[in-house]
N, C-alpha and C positions, 0 to 999 in steps of 0.2 A: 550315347556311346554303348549303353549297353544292347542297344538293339540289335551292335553293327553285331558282337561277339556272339547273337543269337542267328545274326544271319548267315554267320561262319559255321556255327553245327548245321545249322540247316545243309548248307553246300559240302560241310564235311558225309553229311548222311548221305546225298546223294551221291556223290563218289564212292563212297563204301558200297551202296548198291548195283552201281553203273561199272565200277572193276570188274575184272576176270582174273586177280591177283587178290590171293589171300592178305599176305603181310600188310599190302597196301591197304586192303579192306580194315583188319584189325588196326593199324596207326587211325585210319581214317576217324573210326568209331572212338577210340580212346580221343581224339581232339575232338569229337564232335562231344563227347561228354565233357572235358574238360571248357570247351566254349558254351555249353548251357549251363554248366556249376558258375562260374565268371560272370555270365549275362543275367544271372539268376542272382547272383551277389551284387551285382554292379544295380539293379534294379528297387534290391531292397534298402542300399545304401542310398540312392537318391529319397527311397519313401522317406528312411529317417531323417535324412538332412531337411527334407519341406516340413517334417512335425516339429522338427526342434527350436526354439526359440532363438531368434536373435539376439548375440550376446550388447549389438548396440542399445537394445531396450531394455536393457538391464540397469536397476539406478543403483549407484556407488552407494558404502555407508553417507558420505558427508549430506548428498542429496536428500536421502532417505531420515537423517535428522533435522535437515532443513525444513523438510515436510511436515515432520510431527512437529517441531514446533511451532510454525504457521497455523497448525490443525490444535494444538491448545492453546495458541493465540484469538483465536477464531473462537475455541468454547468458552474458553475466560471472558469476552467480549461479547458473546452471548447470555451468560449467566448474569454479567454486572447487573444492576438497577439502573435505570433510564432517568437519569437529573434532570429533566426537561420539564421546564415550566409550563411549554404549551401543551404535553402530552397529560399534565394531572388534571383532572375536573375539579373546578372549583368548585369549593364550598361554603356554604350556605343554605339559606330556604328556599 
């Protein structure tokens, strides 16, 4: 979309040139700026909408505590001691 309103100052500009009527010439030039400010806006506003972050990938608090306690579930269960009778070397001589 914003291409179209760049390609409207373009056609504004050559009308202003291709006149042989002032006023016409001035309106002409005043929309041909006012459709490249627009085109020039409309251009920057799609850049930011593609950097911005998806608000669907955003996790809620509940989620985001579900996590951490999963995640010190997980280190507590790491840290334990291993009861396992086949994992100790027996001893002896």
């Amino acid at each position: 979309m914003p291409w179209l309103f760049l390609l409207l100052a373009l056609g504004a500009v050559v009308i202003a040139f291709t006149t042989t009527s002032v006023p016409l010439a001035a309106i002409a030039l005043v929309l041909s700026l006012v459709f490249v400010v627009i085109g020039v806006l409309g251009l920057l506003a799609q850049r930011v909408g593609n950097q911005s972050r998806s608000e669907a990938m955003m996790v809620d608090p509940v989620e985001l505590r579900r996590l951490r306690e999963q995640a010190d579930a997980r280190r507590a269960a790491a840290a334990a001691p291993i009861d396992d009778p086949a994992r100790t070397p027996p001893a002896g001589p």
